[in-house]
N, C-alpha and C positions, 0 to 999 in steps of 0.2 A: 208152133210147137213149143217155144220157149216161154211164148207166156201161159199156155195149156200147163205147162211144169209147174211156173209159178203162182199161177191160182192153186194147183193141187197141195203145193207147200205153204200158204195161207190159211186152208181151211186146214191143214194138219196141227199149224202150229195152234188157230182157234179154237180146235178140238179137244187139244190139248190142254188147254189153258182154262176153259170152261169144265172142263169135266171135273169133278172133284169128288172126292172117296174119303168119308170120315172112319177113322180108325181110332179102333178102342183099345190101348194098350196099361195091361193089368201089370202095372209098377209092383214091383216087390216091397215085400212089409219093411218098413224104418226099422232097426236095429235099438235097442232099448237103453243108449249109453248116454253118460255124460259127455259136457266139451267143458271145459279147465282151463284156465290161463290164469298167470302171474310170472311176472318178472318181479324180482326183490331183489335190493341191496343194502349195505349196512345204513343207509342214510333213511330209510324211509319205513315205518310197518309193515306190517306183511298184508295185503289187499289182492284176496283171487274173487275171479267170475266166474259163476256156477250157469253153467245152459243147458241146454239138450240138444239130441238132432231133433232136425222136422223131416217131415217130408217134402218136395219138392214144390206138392202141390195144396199144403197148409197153409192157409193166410189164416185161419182163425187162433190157432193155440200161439202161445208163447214161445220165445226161446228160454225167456228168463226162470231158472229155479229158484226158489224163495225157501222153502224146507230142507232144504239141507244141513246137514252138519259136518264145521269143518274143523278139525283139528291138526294142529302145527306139533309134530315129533322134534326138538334139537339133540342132535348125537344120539339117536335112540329114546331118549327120556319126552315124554308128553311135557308140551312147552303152554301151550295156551287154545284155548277153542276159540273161536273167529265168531265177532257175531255182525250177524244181515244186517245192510242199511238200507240200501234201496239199487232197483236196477241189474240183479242177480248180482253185486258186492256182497263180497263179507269180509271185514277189515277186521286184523287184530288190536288190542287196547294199548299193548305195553311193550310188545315183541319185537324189538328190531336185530335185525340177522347180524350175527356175529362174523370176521374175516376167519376163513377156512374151518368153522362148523358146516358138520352137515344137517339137512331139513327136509324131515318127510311130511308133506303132506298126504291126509288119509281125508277124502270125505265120502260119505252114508247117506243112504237116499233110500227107502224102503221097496220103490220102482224102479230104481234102477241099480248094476253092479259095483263093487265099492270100488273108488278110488284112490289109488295108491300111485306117488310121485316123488322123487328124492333128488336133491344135488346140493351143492359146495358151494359155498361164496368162494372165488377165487381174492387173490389179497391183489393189490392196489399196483399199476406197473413202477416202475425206477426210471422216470424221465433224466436225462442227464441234458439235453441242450431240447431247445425247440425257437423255429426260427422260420421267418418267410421270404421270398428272395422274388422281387419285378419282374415281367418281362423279361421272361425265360422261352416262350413262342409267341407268336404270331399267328391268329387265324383269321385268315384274310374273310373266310366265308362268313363267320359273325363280326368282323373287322374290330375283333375284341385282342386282349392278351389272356396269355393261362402264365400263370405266373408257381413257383414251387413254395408249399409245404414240406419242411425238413422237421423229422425227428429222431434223436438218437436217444436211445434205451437199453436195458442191461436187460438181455431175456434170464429166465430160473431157468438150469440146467439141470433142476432133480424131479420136474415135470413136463409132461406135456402142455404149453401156453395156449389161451386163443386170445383173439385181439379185436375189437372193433374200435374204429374211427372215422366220425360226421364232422362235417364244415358247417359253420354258419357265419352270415356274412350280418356286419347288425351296422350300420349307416344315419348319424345324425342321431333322430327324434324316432325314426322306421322302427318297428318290428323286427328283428334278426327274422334272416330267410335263408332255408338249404340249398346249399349248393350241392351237384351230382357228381359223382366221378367218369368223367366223360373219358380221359387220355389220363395215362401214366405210362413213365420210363421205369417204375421200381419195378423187380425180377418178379418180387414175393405176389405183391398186388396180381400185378400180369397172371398169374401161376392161378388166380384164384378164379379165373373164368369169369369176373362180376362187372371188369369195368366197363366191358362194351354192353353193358345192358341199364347206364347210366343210376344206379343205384344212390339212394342218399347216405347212405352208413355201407360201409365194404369190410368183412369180417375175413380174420388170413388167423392162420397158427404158424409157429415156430419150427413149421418143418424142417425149412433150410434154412435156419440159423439158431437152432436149438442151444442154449448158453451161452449165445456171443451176448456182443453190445453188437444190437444192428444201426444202421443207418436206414432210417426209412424216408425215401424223398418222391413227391409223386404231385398233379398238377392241380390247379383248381381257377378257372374261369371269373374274373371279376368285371361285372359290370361297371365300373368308379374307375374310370380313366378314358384320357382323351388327349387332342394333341394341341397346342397353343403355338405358333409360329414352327411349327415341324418337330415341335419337344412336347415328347409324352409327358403328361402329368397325371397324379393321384390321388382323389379324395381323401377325408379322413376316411377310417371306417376301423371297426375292430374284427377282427377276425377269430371267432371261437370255436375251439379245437376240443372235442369229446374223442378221447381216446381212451376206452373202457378195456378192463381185464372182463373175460366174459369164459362162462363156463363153457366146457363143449356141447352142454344141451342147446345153450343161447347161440352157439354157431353157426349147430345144424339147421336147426328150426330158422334164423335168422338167412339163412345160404337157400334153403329149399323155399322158405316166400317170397325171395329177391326172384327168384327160377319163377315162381306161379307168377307172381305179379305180368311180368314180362310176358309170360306164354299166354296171360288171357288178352293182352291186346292182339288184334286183329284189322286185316283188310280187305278188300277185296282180290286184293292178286297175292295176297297170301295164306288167309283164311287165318282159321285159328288154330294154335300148336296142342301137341298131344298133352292130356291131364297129367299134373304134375302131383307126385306122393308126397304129402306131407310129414313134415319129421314132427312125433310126437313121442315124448315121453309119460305119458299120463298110463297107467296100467289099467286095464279093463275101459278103456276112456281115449276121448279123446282131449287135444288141444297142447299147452305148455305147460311146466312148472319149472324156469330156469333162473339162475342167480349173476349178478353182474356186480363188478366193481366201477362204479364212475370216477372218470377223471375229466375236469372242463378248467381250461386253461384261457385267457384271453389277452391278444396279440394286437396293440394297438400301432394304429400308422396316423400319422398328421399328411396332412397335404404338401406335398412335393412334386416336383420336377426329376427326383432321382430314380435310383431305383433299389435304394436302402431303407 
């Protein structure tokens, strides 16, 4: 009787497995918008990418827009039109973004609806100390240390602030490489939901510390250490510290593709997580137009046995 069942569930499961049913599913029409990006800050021209959507199922057409027309608005006044280079760019000649003007991008495309984008260079943060301190934990399972990044700054108290800041780690002759934010003790970080999804830049605002001097101290994993007769020691290496003032268009959009990145990895015993909305400020459009202040700072250590 038991193997009469299990032949029966054999050829069920064969049944199953062979039979096959093609299905024609009539996708709905593409939406006829642009996609937009540019990050700009005072150090560099102004350079956005003009594309479109496709359809899912387009390998032939482009993304790339070539006809377009892009004009740069400062404080309201027409500042300069942006001309094509290649690869859907269009760079400005002479235009670099002033600290706390505002900048509307507007561009025109006859096929599709115009676009219109606006925000603020925020001005430059107030570092007042910056500093890195050894062998602060112990993680047995990478048999590595995480060691602290300290910085203390004067937040503006007559605005809303936002903040990003990246690690890179630059060794010898090597290439500097990102390090992620794996573990942190700071309240602010913590608060921002980003570090357990190991991110390389982590963006927070001045919620809860709106006009102080904060202390911000939080961990960062180096590979450059070992132990010589039972005493840690430390390569040279430099440590470079990007702490940028950043608008809150650059927060958002910056917070919601830390969120997509994360949710499109997948497994098998967890599958893949639910579509994440992207923050765009592009009007009739889609994509970014946000402004940032850079700050890069560089934290050299020689080789020691300390942990100064």
């Amino acid at each position: 009787m038991k193997i009469r069942i299990l032949l029966i569930s054999i050829s069920i499961i064969l049944l199953s497995v062979s039979c096959q049913k093609e299905l024609e599913i009539e996708l709905p029409e593409i939406e006829k918008k642009l996609v937009v990006n540019c990050f700009f800050s005072p150090d560099s021209l102004f350079k956005v990418r003009v594309g479109k959507l496709l359809s899912i199922n387009d390998s032939t057409s482009s993304y790339i827009v070539e006809d377009a027309n892009c004009d740069i608005f400062e404080n309201g006044v027409f500042a300069e039109k942006l001309q094509y280079t290649s690869n859907g760019f269009y760079i400005s000649e002479t235009l670099m973004p002033k600290l706390g003007s505002i900048y509307t991008l507007e561009v025109k495309h006859p096929n599709f609806p115009n676009i219109l984008a606006t925000d603020t260079v925020p001005f430059p943060i107030n570092i007042l100390e910056e500093y890195f301190v050894h062998t602060t934990l112990y993680s047995p399972l990478d048999e590595s240390y995480f060691h602290d990044i300290n910085i203390r700054f004067q937040d503006n108290p007559l605005k809303r602030n936002y903040y990003e800041l990246s690690l890179q780690v630059k060794q010898q002759e090597n290439n500097p490489y990102n390090l992620t934010f794996e573990k942190s003790n700071d309240l602010v970080l913590q608060s921002t939901g980003l570090i357990g999804l190991y991110p390389r830049a982590i963006v927070f605002s001045d919620k809860l510390f709106n006009g102080q001097s904060y202390f911000l101290s939080t961990y960062y994993m180096l590979n450059s250490s070992g132990t010589i007769n039972n005493e840690v020691f430390y390569n040279s290496y430099d440590l470079i510290v990007h702490f940028n003032a950043i608008s809150y268009q650059f927060h958002e959009y910056t917070r919601y593709l830390i969120m997509h990145l994360i949710n499109q990895e997948s497994d098998i015993f967890e599958g893949i997580g639910d579509p994440i909305q992207m923050y765009s400020n592009i009007e009739n459009g889609y994509g970014i137009f946000a402004a940032y202040c850079p700050r890069t700072d560089t934290l050299h250590h020689e080789f020691s046995f300390d942990n100064k």
